[in-house]
C-alpha positions in Angstrom: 198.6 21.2 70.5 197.9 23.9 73.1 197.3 23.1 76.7 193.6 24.5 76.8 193.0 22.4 73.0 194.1 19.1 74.9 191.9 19.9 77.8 189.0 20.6 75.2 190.0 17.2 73.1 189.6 15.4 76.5 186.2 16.9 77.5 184.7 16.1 74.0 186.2 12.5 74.2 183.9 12.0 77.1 180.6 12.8 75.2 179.1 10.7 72.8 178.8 11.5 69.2 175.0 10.4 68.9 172.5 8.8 71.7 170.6 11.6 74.0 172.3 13.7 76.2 171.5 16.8 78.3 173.6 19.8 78.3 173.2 21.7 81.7 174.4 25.4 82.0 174.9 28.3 84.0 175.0 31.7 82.9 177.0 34.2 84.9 180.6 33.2 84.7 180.0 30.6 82.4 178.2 32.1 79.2 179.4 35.4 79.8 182.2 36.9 81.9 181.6 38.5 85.1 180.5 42.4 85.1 180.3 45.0 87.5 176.5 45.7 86.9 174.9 42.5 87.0 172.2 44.3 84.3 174.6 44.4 82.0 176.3 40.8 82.2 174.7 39.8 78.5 175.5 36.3 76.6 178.0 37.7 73.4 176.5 37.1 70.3 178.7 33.9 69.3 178.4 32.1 72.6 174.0 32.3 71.9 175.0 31.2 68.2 176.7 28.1 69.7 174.4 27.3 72.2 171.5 27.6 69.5 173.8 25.4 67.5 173.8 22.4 69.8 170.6 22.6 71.3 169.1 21.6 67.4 171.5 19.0 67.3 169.8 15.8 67.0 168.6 13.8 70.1 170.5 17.2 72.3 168.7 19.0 74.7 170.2 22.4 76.6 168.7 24.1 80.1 170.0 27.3 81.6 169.9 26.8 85.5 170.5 30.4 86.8 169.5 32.5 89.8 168.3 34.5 87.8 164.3 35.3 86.8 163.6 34.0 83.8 162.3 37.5 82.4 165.9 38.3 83.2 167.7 35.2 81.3 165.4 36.0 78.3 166.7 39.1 78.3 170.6 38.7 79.0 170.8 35.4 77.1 168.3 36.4 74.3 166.2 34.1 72.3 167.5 30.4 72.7 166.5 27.3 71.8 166.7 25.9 75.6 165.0 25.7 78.9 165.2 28.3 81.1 165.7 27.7 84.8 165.3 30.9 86.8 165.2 31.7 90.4 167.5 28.5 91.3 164.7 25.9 90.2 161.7 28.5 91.3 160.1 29.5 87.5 160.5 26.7 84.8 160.0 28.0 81.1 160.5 26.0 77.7 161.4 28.7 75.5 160.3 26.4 72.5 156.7 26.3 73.5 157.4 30.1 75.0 155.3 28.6 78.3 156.1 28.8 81.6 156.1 25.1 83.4 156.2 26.5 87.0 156.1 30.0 88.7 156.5 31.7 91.8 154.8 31.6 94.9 152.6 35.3 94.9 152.5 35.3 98.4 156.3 35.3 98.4 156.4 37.5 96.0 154.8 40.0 97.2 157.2 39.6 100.3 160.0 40.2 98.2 158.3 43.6 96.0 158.0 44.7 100.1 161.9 43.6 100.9 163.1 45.6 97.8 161.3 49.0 98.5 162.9 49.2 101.9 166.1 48.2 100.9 165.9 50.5 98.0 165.0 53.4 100.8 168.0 52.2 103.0 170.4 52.2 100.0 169.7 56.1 99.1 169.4 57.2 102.0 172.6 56.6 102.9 174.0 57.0 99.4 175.4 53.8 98.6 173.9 53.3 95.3 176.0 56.3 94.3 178.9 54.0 95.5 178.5 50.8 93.4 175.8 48.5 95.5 173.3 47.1 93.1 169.9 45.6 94.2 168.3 43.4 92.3 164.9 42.2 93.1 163.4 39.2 90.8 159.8 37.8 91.5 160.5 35.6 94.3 164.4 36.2 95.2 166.5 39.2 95.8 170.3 39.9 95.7 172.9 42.5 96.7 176.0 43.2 94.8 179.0 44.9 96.0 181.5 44.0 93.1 182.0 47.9 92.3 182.4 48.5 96.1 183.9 45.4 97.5 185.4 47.2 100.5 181.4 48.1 101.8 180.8 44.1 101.9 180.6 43.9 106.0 177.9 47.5 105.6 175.6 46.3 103.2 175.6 42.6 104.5 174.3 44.1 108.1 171.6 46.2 106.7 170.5 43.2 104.2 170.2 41.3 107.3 168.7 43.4 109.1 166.0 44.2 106.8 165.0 40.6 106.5 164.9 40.4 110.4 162.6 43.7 110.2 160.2 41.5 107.9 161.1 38.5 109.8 161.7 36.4 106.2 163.4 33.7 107.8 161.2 32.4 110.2 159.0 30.0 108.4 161.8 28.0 106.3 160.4 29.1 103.0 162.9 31.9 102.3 166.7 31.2 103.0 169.9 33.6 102.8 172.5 32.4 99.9 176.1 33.7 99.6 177.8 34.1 96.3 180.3 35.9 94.5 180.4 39.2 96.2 176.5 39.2 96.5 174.0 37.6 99.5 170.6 36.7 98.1 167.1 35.8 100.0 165.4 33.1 97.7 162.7 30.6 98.4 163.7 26.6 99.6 161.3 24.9 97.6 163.5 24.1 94.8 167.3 24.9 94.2 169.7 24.0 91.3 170.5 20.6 92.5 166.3 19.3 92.6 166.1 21.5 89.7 169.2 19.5 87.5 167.5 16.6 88.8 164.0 17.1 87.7 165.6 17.3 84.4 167.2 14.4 84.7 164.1 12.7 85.3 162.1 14.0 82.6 163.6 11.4 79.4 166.1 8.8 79.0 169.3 10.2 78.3 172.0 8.5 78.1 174.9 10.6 79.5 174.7 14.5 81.3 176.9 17.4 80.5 177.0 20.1 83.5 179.1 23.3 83.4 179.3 25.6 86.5 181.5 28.2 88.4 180.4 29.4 91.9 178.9 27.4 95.0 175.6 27.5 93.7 176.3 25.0 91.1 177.9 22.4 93.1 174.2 21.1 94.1 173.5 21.0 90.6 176.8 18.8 90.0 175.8 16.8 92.7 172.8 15.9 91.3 174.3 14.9 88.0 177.1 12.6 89.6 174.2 11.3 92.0 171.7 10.3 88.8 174.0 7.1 88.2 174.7 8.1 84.7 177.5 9.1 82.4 178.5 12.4 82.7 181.0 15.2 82.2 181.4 18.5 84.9 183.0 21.2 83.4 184.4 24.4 85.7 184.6 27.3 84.6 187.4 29.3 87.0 189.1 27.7 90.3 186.8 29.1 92.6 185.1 25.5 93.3 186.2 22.0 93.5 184.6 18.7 92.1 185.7 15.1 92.5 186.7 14.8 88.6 186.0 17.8 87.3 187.2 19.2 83.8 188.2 22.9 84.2 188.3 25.7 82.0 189.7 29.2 82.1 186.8 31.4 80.8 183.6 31.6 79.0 185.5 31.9 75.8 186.6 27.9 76.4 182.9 27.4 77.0 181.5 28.7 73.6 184.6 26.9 72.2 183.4 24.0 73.9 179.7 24.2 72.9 180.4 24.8 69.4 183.1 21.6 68.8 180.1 19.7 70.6 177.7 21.0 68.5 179.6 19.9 65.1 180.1 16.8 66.8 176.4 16.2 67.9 175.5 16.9 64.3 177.6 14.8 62.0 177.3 11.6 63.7 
């Protein structure tokens, strides 16, 4: 047996065959492999089919927790039987019911619409769209991407932070600066991926918590599992993080692989 099949044998071993669990994902990096244009970063078509395999599994429920809008994960991830997450915990949206169980603030959105047209006017004037910066505003957050230009990082982190000086987005708490993967975003404090994963949590009885994430945003959400008191299993995807007892996998492809072994497991027990 291969080296990633025993790492897979030992993950599943951890899960139980029947009794309710929740199965907590990411999407970039975890469904899907990074992209260049974040725009383009869509779910392949046998990943959604495994997903959609386990989440009608019996007494199995799914959630996508992304920074993403949800407008956006409906899009990139396509029609799944799951929760959507967007905005790190900001919008809430049961795709089953296809309604929206929280939203974002207007007022800061509004702020946001306002942050993205200057920043849009900044980035052509001085060309760097041309040169592989992508903005990307979503409802109540907004992000810059320099993973086509990775050598204009320390340039377009001054002038995001100078435009949200300009609009003074900082000052009252409810808007705070995140760092990820080549990308700084602005996104609102009320809720993040770890109160998000735990709201979850709260909402039925399971009886053991599967999390899979790959970038410092997740690690609240890990935390929040491991701090719930109940079984679980943390899956990473890369070695950009660590976790106290994390299982790690290589790539998204060992995620679907993952997801769809658990699904025939979740359904013939």
């Amino acid at each position: 047996m291969e080296q990633k099949d025993l790492v897979l044998d030992k993950i599943l071993q951890t899960i139980p065959a029947a009794s309710p669990i929740l199965v907590i994902l990411d999407k970039d990096g975890v469904l899907d492999p990074f992209v260049e244009n974040p725009e383009k970063a869509f779910v392949p078509e046998l990943t959604r089919d495994a997903v959609n395999r386990l989440a009608g599994a019996p007494d199995t429920d799914v959630a996508i927790v992304s920074g993403r809008s949800v407008e956006q994960l409906k899009t990139l991830a396509g029609n799944l039987n799951v929760t959507y997450i967007g905005l790190h915990g900001n919008e809430k949206y049961d795709n089953q019911t296809r309604k929206y169980q929280r939203q974002p603030d207007p007022e800061i959105a509004e702020k946001i619409i306002l942050l993205g047209k200057n920043l849009k006017k900044i980035l052509a004037e001085k060309k760097l769209g041309n040169k592989g910066v992508i903005l990307e505003v979503k409802n109540c957050a907004a992000a810059i991407h320099w993973r086509k230009a990775p050598e204009l990082e320390q340039a377009v982190t001054d002038i995001f932070l100078k435009a949200l000086s300009d609009q003074n987005l900082l000052a009252d708490g409810k808007l705070s600066l995140q760092a990820g993967s080549m990308f700084l975003e602005l996104k609102p404090n009320l809720y993040n991926k770890g109160s998000a994963a735990a709201e979850l949590i709260r909402s039925k009885n399971y009886n053991h918590i599967v999390c899979i994430g790959d970038d410092q945003t997740d690690l609240s959400m890990m935390e929040a599992v491991k701090e719930s008191g109940k079984p679980h299993t943390i899956v990473i995807v890369d070695s950009r993080i660590n976790f106290p007892g994390a299982f790690r996998l290589d790539s998204p492809e060992e995620v679907k692989t993952l997801l769809s072994l658990l699904a025939a497991k979740r359904k013939t027990n």
